[in-house]
C-alpha positions in Angstrom: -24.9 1.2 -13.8 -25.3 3.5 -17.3 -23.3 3.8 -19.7 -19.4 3.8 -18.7 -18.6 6.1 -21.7 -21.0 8.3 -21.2 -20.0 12.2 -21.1 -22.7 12.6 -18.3 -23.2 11.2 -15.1 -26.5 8.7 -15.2 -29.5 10.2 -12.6 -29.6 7.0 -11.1 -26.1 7.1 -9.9 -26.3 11.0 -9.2 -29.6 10.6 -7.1 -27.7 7.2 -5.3 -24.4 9.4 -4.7 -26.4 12.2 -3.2 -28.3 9.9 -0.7 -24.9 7.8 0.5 -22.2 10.6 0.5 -22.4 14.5 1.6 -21.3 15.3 -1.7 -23.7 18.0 -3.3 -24.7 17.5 -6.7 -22.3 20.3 -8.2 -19.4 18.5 -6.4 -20.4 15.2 -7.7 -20.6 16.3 -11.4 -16.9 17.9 -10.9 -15.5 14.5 -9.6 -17.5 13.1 -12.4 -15.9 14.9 -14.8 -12.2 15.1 -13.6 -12.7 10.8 -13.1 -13.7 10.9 -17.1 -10.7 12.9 -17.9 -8.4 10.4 -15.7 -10.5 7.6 -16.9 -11.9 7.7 -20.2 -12.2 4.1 -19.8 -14.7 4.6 -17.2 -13.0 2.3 -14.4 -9.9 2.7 -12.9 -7.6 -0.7 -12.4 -5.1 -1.9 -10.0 -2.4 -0.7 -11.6 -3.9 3.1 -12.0 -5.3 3.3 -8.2 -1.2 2.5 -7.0 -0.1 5.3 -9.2 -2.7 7.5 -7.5 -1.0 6.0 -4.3 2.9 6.7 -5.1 1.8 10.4 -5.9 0.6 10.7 -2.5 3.6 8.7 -0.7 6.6 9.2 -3.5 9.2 7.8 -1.1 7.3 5.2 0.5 6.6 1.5 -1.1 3.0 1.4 -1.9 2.0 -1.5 -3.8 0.8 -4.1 -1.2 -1.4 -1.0 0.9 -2.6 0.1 -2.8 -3.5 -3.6 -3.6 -5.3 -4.0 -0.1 -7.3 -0.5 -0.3 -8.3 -1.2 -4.3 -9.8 -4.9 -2.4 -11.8 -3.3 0.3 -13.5 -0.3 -2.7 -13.9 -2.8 -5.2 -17.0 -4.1 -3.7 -18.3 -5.7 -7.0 -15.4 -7.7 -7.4 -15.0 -7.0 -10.8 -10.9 -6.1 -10.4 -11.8 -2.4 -11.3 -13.4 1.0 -9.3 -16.3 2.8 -11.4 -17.2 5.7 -10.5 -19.5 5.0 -8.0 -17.4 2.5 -6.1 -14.6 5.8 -6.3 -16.7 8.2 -5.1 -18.3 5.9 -2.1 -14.6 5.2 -0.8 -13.9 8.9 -0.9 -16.6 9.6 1.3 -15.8 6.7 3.5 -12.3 7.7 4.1 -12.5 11.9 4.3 -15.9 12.8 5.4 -18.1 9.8 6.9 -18.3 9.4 10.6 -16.1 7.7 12.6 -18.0 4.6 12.8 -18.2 4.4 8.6 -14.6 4.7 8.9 -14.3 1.8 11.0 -16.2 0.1 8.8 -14.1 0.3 6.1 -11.0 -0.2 8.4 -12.9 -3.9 9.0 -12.9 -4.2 5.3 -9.9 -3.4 4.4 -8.3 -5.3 7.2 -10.6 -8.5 6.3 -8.2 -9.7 3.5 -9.9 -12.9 2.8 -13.1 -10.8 2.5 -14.8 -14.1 5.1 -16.7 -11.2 7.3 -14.0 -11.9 10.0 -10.1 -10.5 11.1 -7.6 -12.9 11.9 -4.6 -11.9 13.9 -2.2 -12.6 10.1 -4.5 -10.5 8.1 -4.2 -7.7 11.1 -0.3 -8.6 10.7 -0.7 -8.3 6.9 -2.2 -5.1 7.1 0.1 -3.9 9.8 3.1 -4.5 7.2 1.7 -3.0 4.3 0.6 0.1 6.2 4.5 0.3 7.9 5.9 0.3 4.0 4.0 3.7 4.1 6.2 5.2 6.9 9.3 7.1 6.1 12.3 5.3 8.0 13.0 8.7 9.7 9.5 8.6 11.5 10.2 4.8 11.5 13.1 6.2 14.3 10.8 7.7 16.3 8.4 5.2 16.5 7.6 4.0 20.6 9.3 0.9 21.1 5.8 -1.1 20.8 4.8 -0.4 17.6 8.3 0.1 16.1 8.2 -3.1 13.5 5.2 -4.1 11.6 4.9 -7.5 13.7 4.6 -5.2 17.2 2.4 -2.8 15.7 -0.1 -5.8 14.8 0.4 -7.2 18.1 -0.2 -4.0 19.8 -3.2 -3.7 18.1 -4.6 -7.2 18.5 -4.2 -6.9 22.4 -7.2 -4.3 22.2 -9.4 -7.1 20.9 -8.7 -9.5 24.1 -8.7 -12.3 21.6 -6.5 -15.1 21.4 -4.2 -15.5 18.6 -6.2 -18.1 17.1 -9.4 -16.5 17.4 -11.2 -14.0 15.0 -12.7 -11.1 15.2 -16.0 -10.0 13.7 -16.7 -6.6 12.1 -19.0 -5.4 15.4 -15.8 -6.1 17.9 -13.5 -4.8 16.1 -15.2 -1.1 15.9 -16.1 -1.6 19.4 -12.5 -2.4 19.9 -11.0 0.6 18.1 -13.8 3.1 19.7 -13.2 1.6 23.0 -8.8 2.4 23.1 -8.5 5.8 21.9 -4.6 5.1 21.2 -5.8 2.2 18.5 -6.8 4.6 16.0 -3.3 5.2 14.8 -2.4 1.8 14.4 -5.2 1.0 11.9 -4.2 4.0 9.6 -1.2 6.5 8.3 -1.5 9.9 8.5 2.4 11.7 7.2 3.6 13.7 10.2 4.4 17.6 9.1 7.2 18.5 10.5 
């Protein structure tokens, strides 16, 4: 991984980035070097990624979608983001394709991190994502997906699976690609007024 201190960016990690992510290598040595001036630690913790969070949503109770986004990037399962990890996510979440996307929808929705969805970790996700919504655009919410518990099982109906029953990481893109009005349920995007 190189040397978490160090004032540059190791080649290895460069030459990795530039293969998994459409950053270029100017871009990636600009992230690098804002992420060292944020994180001079190298890694940024729990507590650090919900701060990021409640920037973004300053009205909104972040800490359990925080927690569950921090899970899904933290794919060493070392309770911290390097760099790497950081920059991967960002390209999952703003620039990948829709199906990389979905990916990292499975991951973030498979709380138990078992390769599977159950209908209470799709209910889990469904609350914490709901804590992001202003109540005002709460109000205007259809009447289906108006509470967290709806919204979950609203979304579990595209999967045609019982509530016992789980759901593996292939059926649940299908799923999503398959009912064009799921999209929204799996994510939060502020309406501009």
């Amino acid at each position: 991984m190189g040397n978490a201190k160090s004032s540059a960016m190791s080649k290895e990690i460069l030459e990795d980035l530039k293969l998994n992510t459409k950053f270029s290598e100017n871009e990636l040595s600009q992230w690098y070097e804002n992420f060292q001036k944020q994180c001079p630690s190298g890694r940024i913790t729990p507590e650090e990624f919900k701060k990021i969070y409640e920037r973004f949503f300053p009205e909104c109770d972040t800490t359990s979608y925080a927690q569950h986004v921090f899970r899904s990037f933290d794919t060493n399962d070392d309770g911290t983001l390097d760099f790497k990890e950081y920059i991967i996510a960002l390209h999952m979440t703003s620039t990948g394709k829709t199906e990389r996307k979905l990916e990292w929808a499975f991951s973030l929705f498979d709380v138990d991190k078992n390769g599977y969805i159950t209908k209470s970790e799709v209910a889990e996700i469904c609350q914490a994502i709901f804590k992001l919504i202003p109540k005002e655009d709460q109000e205007s919410l259809p009447a289906d997906e108006n509470t967290p518990e709806k919204r979950a099982d609203k979304l579990w109906s595209y999967f045609n699976k019982k509530d016992n029953e789980r759901l593996a990481e292939g059926e649940f893109i299908q799923g999503i690609l398959e009912n064009e009005d799921a999209i929204h349920l799996i994510q939060f995007e502020h309406q501009k007024k």
